[in-house]
PALOFI-236193 format. One line per field, with one value per atom (N, C-alpha, C, O): z, x, y. Coordinates in steps of 0.001 Angstrom, whole numbers, plus 500000, padded with zeros to 6 digits. Layout:
pz <- Z  ...
px <- X  ...
py <- Y  ...
//
This chain:
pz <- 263528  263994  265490  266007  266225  267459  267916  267839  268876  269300  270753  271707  270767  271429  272455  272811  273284  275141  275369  274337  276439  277350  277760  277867  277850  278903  280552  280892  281220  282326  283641  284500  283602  284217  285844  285683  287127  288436  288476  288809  288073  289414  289753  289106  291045  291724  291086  290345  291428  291025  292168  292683  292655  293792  293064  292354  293605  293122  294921  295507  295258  296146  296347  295448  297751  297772  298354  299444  297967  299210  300135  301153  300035  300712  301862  302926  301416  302398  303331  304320  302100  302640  302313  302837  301241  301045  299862  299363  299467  298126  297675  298279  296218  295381  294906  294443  295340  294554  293404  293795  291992  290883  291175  291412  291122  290994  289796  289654  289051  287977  287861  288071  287450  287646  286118  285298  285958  285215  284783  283973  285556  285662  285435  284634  286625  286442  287178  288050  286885  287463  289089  288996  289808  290962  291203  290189  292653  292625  294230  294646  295012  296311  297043  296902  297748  298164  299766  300432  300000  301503  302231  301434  303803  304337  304715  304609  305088  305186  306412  306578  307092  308210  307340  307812  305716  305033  305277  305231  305978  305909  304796  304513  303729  302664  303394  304427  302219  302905  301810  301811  301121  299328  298600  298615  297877  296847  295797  296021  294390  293252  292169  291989  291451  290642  289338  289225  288515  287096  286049  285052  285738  284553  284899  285809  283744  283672  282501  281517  282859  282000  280826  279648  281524  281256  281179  282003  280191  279578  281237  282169  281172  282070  282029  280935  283292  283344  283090  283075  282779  282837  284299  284582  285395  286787  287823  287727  289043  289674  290089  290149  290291  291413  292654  293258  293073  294644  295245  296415  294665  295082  295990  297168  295041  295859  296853  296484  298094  299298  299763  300339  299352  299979  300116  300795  299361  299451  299698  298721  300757  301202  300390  300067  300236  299429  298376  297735  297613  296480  295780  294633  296682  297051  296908  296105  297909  297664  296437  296185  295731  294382  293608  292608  294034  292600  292922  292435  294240  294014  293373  293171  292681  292815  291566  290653  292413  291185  289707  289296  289228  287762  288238  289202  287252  287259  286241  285206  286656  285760  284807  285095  283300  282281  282455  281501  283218  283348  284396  284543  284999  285496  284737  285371  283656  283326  281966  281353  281542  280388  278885  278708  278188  276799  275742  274843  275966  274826  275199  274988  275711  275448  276186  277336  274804  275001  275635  275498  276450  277100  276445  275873  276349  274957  276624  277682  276607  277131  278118  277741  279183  280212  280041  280657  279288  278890  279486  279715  279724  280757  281969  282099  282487  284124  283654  284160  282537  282388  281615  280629  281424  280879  281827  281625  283387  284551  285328  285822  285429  286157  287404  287363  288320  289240  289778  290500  289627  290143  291714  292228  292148  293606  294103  294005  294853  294915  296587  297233  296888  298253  298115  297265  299522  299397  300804  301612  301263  302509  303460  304672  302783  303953  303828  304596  302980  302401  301525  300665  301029  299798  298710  298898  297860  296574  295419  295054  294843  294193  292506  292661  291738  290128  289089  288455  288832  288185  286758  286208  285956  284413  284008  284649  282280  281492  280418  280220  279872  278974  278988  278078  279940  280189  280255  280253  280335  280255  281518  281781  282407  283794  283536  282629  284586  284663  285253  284856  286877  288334  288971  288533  290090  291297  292583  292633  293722  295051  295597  295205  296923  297757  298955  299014  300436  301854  301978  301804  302418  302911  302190  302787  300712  299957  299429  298442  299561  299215  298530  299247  297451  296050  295834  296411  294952  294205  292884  292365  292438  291162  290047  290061  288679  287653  286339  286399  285000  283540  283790  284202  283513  283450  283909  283544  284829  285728  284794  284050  284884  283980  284835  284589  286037  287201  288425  288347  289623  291049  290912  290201  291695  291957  293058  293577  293473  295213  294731  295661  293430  292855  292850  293689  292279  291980  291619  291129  291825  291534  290012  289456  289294  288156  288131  289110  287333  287619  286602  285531  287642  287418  286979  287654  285913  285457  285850  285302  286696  287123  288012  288017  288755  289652  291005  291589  291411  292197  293787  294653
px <- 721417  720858  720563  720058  720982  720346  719853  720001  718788  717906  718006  718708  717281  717885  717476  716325  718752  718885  717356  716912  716528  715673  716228  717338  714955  715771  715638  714604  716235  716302  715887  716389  714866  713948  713507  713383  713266  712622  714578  715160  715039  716514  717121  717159  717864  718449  720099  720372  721107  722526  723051  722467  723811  724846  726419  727167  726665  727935  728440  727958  729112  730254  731379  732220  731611  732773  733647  733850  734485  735298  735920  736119  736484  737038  736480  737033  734626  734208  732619  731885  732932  731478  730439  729483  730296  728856  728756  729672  727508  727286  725970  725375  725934  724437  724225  724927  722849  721856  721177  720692  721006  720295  718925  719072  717576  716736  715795  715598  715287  714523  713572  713713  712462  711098  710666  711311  709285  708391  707702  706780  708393  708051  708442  708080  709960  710861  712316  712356  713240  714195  714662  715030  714636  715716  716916  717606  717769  718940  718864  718014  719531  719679  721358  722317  721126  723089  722454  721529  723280  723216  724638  725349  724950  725848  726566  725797  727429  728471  727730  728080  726791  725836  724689  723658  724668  723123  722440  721728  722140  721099  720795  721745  719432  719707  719680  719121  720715  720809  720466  720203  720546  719667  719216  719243  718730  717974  717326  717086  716939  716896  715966  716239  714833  714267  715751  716538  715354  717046  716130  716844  714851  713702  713521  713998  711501  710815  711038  711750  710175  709992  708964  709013  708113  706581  706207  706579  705471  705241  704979  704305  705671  704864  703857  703435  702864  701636  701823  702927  700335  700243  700518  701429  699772  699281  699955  699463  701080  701711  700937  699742  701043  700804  700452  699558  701236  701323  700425  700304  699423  698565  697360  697010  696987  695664  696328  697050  695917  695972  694912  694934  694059  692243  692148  691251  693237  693337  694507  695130  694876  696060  696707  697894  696188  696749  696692  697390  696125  696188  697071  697519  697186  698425  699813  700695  699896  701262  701275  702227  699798  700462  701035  701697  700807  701470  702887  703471  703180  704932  705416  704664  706892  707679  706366  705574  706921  706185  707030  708165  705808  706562  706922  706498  707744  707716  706714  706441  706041  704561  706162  707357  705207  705727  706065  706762  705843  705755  707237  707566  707981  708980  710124  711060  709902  710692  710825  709917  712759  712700  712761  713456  712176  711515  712855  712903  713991  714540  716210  717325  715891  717219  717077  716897  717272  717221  717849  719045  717542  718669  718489  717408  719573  719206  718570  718806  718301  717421  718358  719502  718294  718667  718806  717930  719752  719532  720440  720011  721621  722381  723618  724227  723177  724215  725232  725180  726288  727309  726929  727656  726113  725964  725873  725794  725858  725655  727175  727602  727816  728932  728435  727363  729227  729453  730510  731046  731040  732328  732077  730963  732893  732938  733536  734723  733323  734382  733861  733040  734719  734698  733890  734090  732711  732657  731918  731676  731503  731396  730705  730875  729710  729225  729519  728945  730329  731078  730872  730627  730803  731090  730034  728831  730379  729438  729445  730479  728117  728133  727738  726652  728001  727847  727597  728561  726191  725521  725840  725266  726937  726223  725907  725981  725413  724519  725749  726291  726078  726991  727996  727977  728786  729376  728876  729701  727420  726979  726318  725254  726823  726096  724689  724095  723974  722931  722220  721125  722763  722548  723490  724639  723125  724273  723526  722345  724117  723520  724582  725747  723821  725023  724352  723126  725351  724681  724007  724496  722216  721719  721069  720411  721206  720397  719415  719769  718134  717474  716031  715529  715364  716182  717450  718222  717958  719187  718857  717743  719790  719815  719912  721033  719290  719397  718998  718062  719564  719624  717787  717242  717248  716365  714881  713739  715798  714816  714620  715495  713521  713502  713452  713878  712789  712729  713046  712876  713533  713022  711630  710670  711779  710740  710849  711939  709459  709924  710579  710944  710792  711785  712988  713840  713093  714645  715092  714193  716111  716732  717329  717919  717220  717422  719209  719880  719628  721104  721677  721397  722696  724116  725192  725294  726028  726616  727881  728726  728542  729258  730153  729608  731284  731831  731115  730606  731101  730787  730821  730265
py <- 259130  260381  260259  259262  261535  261528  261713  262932  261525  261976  263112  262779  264353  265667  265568  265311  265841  265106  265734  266236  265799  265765  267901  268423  268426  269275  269014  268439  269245  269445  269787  270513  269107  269564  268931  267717  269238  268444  268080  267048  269181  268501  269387  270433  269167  270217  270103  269159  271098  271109  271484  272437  271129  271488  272077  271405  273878  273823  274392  275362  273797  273769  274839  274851  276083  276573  276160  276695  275141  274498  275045  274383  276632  277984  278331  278612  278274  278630  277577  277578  276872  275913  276121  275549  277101  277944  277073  276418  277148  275918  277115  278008  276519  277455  275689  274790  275880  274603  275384  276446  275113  275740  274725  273526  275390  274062  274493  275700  273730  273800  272750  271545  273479  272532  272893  273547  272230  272419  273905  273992  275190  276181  277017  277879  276907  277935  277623  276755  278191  277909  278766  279937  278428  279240  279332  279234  279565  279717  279870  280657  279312  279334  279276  278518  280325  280273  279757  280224  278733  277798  278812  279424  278906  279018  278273  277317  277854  277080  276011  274843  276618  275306  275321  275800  274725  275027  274922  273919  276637  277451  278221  278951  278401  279350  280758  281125  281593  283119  284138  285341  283433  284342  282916  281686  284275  283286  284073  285260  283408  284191  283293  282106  283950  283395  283973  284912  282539  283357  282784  282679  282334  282191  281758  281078  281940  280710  279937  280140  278880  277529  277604  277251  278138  278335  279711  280546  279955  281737  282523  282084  283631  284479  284771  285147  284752  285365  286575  287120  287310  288761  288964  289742  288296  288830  288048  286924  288050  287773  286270  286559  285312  284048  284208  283614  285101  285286  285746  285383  286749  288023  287127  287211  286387  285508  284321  283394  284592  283789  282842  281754  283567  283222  281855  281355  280991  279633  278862  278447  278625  278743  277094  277074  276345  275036  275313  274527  276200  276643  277640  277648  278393  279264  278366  278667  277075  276834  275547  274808  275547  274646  275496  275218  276555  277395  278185  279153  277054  277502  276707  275753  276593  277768  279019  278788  280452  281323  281328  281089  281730  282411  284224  284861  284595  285457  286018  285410  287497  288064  288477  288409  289012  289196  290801  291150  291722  292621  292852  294029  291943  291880  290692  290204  290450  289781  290645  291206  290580  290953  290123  289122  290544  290031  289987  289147  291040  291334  290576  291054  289475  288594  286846  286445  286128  284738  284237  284491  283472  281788  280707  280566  279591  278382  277642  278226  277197  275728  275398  275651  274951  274276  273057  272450  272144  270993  269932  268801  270268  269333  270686  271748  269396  269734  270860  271981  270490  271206  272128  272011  273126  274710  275470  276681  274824  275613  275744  274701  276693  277054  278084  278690  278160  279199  279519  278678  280621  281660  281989  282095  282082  282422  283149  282839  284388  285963  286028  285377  287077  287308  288876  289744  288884  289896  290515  289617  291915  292093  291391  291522  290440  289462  288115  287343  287663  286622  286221  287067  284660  284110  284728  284547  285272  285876  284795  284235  284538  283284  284080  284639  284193  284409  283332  282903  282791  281744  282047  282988  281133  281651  280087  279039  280483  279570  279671  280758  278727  278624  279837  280665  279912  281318  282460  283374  282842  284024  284423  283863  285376  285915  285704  286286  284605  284733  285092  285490  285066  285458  286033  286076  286550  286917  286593  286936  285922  285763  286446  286522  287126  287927  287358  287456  286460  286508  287332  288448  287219  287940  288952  289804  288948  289800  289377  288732  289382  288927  289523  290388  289272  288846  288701  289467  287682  288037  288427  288364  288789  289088  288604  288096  288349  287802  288361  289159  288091  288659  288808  289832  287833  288196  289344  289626  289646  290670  291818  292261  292217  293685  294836  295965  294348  295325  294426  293209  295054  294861  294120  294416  293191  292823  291675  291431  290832  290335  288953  288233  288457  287212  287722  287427  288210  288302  290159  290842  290652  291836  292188  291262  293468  293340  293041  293368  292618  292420  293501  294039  293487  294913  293925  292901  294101  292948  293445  292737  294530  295028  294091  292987  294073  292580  292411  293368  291327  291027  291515  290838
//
């Protein structure tokens, strides 16, 4: 019998456009996962919460400042439950290879499309920021609700 891999958790993923030099790092913590598109001199130019780890709060992270070290233990944010949607699962983040990314051309260049076992999870576009991901239920200052439409 085996014992069930670890999930995945405190590491970054590098996927690479060799076309254009633009790379998406996926990073996932103890919290939540992100999504960052670098430019071809990595610089990030989007970026995208695509879940959490850890239940959504009712009430955003971000709102209270009043303590500014306190403020940044509680990055990365969660997303509040009130911007995330409830009515569709992701299996677990458990190894490297359930994470793919597609790469399309588009008006400000390389367009990056994150899925999870083949399933659109994200979209980063240069310069849009939020990006977009399944999970969004609304707009909000993480991530954009995603249009599963092409890239």
């Amino acid at each position: 019998m085996h014992d069930a891999p670890p999930v995945l958790l405190d590491a970054a993923l590098r996927f690479a456009d060799p076309g254009t030099g633009c790379a998406v790092v996926v990073e996932q913590c103890a919290k939540a996962c992100y999504a960052y598109l670098h430019d071809p001199q990595g610089r990030i130019c989007a970026d995208a919460w695509l879940w959490n780890v850890l239940a959504a709060p009712a009430e955003p992270e971000w709102h209270d400042r009043s303590d500014k070290a306190a403020w940044l233990s509680r990055t990365p944010f969660l997303n509040p439950r009130h911007l995330v949607r409830d009515d569709v699962a992701l299996p677990p983040l458990i190894r490297a290879g359930q994470l793919r990314v597609t790469w399309s051309a588009g008006p400000g260049g390389a367009c990056a499309s994150i899925l999870l076992d083949g399933r659109l999870v994200g979209r980063l576009r240069p310069n849009e920021t939020p990006g977009a991901a399944l999970l969004a239920r609304a707009d909000g200052p993480l991530a954009r609700r995603l249009d599963p439409g092409p890239a």
